[in-house]
N, C-alpha and C positions, 0 to 999 in steps of 0.2 A: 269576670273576664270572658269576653265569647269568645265564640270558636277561631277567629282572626288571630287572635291577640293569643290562643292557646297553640293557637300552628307556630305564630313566630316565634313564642318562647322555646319551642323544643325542636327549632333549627338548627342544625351542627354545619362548622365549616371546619378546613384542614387549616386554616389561618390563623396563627397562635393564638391565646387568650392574653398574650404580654408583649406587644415589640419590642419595650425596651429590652426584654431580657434576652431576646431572638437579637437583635441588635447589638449587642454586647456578645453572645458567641460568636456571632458573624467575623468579629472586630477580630476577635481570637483565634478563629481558623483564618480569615485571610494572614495574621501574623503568622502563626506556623506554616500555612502554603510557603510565605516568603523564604522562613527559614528550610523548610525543606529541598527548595531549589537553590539555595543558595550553600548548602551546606553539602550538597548532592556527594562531595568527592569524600566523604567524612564517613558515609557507609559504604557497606561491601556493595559488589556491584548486584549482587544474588544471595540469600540466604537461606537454606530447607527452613523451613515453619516447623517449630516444635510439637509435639503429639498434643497438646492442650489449645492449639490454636489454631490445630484441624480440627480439633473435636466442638470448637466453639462453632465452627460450620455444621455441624448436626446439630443444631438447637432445634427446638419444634417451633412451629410458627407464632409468631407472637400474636396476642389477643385482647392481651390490655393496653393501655398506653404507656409509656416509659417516659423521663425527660429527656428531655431533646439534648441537654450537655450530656446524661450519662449513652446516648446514643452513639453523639459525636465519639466519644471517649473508647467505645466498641471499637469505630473505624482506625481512628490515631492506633490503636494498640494493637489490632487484627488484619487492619487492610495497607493502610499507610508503610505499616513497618515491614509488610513481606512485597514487594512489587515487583514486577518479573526483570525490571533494571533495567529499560530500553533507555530511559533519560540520564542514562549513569553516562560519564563520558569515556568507561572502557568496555558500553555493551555492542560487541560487535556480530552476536549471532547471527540474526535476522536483519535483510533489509528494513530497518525501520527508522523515522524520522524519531528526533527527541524531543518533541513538544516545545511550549514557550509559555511564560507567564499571560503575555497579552492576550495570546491564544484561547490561555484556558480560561480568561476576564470574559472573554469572547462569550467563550460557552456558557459560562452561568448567565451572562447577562443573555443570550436567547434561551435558555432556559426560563428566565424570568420575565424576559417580553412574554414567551410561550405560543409563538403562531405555528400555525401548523405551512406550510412551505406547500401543499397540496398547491396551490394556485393563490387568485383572489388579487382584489389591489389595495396591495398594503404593502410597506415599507422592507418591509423585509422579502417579497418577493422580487421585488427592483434589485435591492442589493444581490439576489441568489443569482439575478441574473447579471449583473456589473461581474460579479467574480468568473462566473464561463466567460464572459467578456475578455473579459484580463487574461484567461487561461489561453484563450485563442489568438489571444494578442503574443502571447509568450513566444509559441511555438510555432508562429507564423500561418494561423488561417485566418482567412479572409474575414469579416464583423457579421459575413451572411450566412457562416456557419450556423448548425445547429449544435446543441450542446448540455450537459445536465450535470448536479451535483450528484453524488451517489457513494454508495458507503465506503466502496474503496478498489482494488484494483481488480478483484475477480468481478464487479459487478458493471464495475466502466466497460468492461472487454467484455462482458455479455451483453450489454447494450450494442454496442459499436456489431459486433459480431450477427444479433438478431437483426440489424438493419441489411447487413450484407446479407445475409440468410434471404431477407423478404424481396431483396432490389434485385438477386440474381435467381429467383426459382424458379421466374417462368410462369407460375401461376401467382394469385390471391391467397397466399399459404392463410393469412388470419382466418379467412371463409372458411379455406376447404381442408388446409390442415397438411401438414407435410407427404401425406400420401398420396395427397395429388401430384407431387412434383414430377414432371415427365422422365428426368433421369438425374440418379444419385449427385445430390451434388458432394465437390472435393474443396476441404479447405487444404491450404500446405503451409507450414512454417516448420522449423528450424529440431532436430531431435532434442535441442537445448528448451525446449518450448516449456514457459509455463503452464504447471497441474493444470490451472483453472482452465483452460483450452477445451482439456479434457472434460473439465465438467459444462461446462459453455455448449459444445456438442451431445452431451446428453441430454443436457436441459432443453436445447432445440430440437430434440428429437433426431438426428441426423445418428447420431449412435459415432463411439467412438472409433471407428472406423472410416469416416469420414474425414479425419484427420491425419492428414497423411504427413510423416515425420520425415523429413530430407539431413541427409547428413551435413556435414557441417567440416568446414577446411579445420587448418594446424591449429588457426587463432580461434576455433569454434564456434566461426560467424555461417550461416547458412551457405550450402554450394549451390551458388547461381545455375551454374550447368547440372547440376543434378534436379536442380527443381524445373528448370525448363523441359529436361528429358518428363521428369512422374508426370506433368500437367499435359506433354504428347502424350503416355502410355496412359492416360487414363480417358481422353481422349480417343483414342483407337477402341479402348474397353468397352468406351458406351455413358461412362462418367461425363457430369459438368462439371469443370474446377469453375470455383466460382470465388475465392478469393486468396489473397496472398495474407498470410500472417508476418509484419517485419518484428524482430526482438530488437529494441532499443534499452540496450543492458539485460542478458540472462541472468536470473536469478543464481545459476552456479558460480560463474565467473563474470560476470559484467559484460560478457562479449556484446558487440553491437554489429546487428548485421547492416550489408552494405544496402542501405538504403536509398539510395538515387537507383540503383541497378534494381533493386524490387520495384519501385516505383515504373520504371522504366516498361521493365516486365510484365508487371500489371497490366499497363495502357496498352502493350504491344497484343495482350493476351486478351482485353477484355474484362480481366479481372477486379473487384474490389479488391484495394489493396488497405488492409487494417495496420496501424503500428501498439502493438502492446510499448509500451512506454511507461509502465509503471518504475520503473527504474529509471532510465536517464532521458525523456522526454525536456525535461527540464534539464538538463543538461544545455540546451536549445540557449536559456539565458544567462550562462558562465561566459564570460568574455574570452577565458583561454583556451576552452574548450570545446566549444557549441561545435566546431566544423564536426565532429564525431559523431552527433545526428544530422547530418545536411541531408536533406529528399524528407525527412521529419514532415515538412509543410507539405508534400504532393500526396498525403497518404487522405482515403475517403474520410477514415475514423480511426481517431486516436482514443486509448486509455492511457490515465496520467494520474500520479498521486499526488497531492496537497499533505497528508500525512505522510510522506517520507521528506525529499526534498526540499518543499516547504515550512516542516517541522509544526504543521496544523495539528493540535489535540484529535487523537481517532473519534471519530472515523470521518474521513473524508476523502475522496476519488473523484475524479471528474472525466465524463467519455462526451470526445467533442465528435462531430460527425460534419463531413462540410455540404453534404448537400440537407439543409435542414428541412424540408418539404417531404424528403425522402426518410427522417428519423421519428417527426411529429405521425407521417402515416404508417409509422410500424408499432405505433403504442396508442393513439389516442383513441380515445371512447369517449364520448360527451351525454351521460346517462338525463335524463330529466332533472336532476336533483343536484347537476353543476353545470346546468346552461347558462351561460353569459346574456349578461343582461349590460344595456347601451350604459349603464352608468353605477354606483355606486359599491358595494365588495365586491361582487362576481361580474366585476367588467374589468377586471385583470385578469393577467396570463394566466392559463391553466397549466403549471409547471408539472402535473403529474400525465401532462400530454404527449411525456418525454422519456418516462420510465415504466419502469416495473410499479413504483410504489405511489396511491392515492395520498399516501400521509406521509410529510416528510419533515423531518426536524430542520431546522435552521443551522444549517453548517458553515453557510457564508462566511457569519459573523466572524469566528472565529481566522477566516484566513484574510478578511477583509482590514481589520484590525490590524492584524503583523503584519499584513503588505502595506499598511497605511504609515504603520512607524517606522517601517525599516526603508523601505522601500527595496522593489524587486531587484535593483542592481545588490545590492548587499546579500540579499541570498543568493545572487549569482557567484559570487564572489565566496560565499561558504561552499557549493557546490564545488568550484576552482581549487576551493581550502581541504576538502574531505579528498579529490583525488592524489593534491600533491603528497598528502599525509600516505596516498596507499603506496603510494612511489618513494616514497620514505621507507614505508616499511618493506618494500619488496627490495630495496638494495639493502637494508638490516640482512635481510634471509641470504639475498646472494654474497652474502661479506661472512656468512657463518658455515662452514663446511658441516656443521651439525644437522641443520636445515637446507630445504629443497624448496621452490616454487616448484608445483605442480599443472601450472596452469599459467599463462599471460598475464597481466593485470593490464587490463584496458582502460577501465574506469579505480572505481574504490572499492572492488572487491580483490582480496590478496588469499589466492588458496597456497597453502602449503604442506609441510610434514616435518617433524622429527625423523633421522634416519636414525637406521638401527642395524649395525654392519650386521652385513648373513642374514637377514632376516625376513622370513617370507612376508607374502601380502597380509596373511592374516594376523601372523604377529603384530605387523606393523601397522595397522589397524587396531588391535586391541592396544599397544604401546600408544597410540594418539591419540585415543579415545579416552585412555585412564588420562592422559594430560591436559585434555580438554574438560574432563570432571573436575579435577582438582585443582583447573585454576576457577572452574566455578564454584564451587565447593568452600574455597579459600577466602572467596568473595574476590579476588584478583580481576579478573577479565571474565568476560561469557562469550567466548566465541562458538560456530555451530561446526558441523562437520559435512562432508558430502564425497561424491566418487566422481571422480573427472577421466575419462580415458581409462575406466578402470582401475583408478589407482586411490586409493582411498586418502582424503587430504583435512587437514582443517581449515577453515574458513572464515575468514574476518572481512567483516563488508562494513567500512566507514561513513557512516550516515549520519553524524551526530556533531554540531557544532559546538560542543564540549569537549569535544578530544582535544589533546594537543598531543604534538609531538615525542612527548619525554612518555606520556602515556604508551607508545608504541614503544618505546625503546625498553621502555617496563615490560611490554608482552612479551618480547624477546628476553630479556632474562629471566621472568619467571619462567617460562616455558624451557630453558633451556637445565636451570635447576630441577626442575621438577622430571627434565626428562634424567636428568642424571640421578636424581634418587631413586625412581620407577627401574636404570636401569642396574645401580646397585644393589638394589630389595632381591629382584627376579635370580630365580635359579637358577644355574648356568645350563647351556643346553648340552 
């Protein structure tokens, strides 16, 4: 044998030594996926993991091979059976979408294409960009938008937010670097503002103090007149405001702020006007409800989630920008080694001319797929279906003298509370809290909790096309059981 013939024999690839038998598992996880979603309402929504199935997470790393069924066989019994229960249809902690079959066919199938999304022309770059298409189609900007796929809503709003950064500083910030900037610039949005805001101006270097928090009316949508006045007073200071932040659904309470009047503000002022929309952006395509983001389409850059409202497998976000001239020259770089050439791979888009990231997974697929079978009026129509449900349950709460809405319900998030006659704030917080454990605890519901106006609430935010109705009327009587055992155990005061 020569030396040819001795290389090839002692070639290893990660590509089975049997398809049939890889073929035949396959056959049997996609069966249990089936049954997993289909049987979704038959386990708890949430379950603690027993001490032997944490301790299976300290294994040491593996070194030999193992078979690939007793592998599969690890996850069915370790990973599959504890999941944090977003796709339950009573998980309402977190804003988050509940996935879909198609969706996750989606994902394996560009898993298995395996293009990397960096740019290039190939099929699956076209698609990456048909889906921001669509996405700017939704919410009303113009086809000359610019726009990207991205992991999810903290990163859409870092995008969108760096372009306003670079369009208002006044100088070549890439060049010369934020310390060139001649004076402090000022973003403003709403005290309801999402974290990521916070982090968004750090990572731009602006420091969070650049972020300047305006209070917020009864309904806890931002106060016009008090954001007109910071953006004079900083102004006088020596500050540049240089953009408006609108909330299209807070993450506390769903509030949405009045968005034609920021829009308005914006242009009167000068200012880029951003819309965080990770929440009700999409809202835009509900037939009964879209008027609740109207000025949505007049904003420079939007952040939008495909994994919530959508119900895309994570991770998926999308930050559309509408002057795309102005978002292509805040990220791209064209190094020797991805110059476009007149014709063959690298005579396609360079998608990573758009982001943070050189390398990007194929996330289209997977939203391209369920938009294909459903079609987008039918998720409009779930989004329609997830608010009536929260207006459902917020007349449950106002029909129970047990319970209080703590907050408006605008969209489909419903904050509430257990009352607890005589009972200070702090009791009454640890009394919500133990009820909010144990109906996760029980596997019942997973709602989360939060403080509104001071007043400490729990929190159920309907995102999941699995709920129905009778689901809610169950939280309200577990919840209401549960407060009555909590409140005959406790000791009298």
């Amino acid at each position: 044998m020569d030396s040819l013939q001795q290389t090839t024999a002692m070639d290893e690839t990660l590509d089975p030594p049997d398809w049939a038998d890889v073929q035949a598992l396959s056959h049997r996880i996609i069966d249990d996926a089936v049954g997993y979603l289909r049987d979704v309402r038959d386990r708890p929504v949430w379950r603690e993991m027993p001490a032997e199935v944490r301790t299976f997470f300290n294994a040491p790393m593996p070194r030999e091979p193992a078979p690939i069924a007793d592998v599969y066989g690890d996850v069915a019994r370790n990973v599959m059976a504890y999941p944090m229960g977003n796709i339950h249809p009573r998980f309402w902690s977190w804003y988050m979408g509940s996935s879909n079959f198609t969706g996750a066919l989606g994902d394996f199938l560009a898993a298995i294409q395996g293009s990397n999304l960096g740019g290039g022309n190939h099929a699956a770059g076209l698609m990456d960009s048909q889906v921001v298409n669509w996405c700017k189609e939704m919410v009303g900007f113009p086809a000359s938008a610019g726009g990207t796929l991205v992991s999810g809503g903290s990163m859409a709003n870092i995008i969108g937010l760096t372009v306003a950064r670079n369009a208002k500083a006044g100088v070549d910030v890439r060049e010369r670097g934020v310390g060139a900037i001649p004076r402090p610039l000022r973003f403003y949005a709403s005290d309801q503002v999402h974290s990521c805001h916070r982090k968004a101006m750090e990572a731009l270097g602006l420091g969070n103090r650049a972020l300047q928090r305006v209070s917020t009316d009864s309904d806890l949508r931002i106060d016009v007149d008090a954001l007109r006045t910071a953006i004079a007073e900083d102004r006088a200071a020596g500050f540049k405001p240089a953009c408006i932040i609108g909330t299209a659904g807070t993450v506390n309470t769903g509030a949405i702020d009045d968005l034609q009047a920021l829009a308005a503000l914006a242009a009167e002022e000068d200012l880029w006007f951003h819309v965080d929309g990770c929440i009700g952006a999409l809202i835009a395509i509900a037939p009964q409800n879209r008027s609740l983001v109207a000025g949505i389409e007049q904003a420079h850059s939007i952040a939008l989630d495909p994994h919530k409202w959508m119900h895309a497998p994570f991770e998926a976000g999308c930050a559309l920008v509408r002057d795309a001239s102005a978002h292509r020259n805040t990220f791209a770089v064209t190094p020797e080694y991805l110059e476009s050439t007149p014709r063959g791979l690298a005579s396609g888009q360079w998608l990573h001319d758009y982001g943070l990231q050189t390398s990007r997974g194929f996330r289209a697929l997977k939203i391209w797929m369920a938009l294909k079978e459903h079609g987008v009026e039918k998720f409009g129509r779930l989004i329609d279906q997830n608010i009536a449900q929260a207006r459902h349950l917020t007349g449950l709460i106002q029909a129970e003298p047990a319970l209080e809405l703590t907050a408006p319900t605008t969209i489909n998030i419903v904050c509430f509370r257990h009352r607890l006659d005589g009972a200070s704030e702090e009791r009454l917080k640890a009394f919500n809290t133990e009820i909010m454990l144990r109906l996760q605890e029980e596997g019942i519901a997973a709602l989360s909790d939060t403080t509104v106006h001071g007043r400490h609430c729990l929190r159920a935010a309907i995102t999941n096309h699995r709920t129905r109705r009778d689901d809610l009327d169950l939280l309200v009587c577990e919840t209401l059981r549960i407060g009555k055992e909590i409140a005959a155990a406790a000791p009298s005061d």
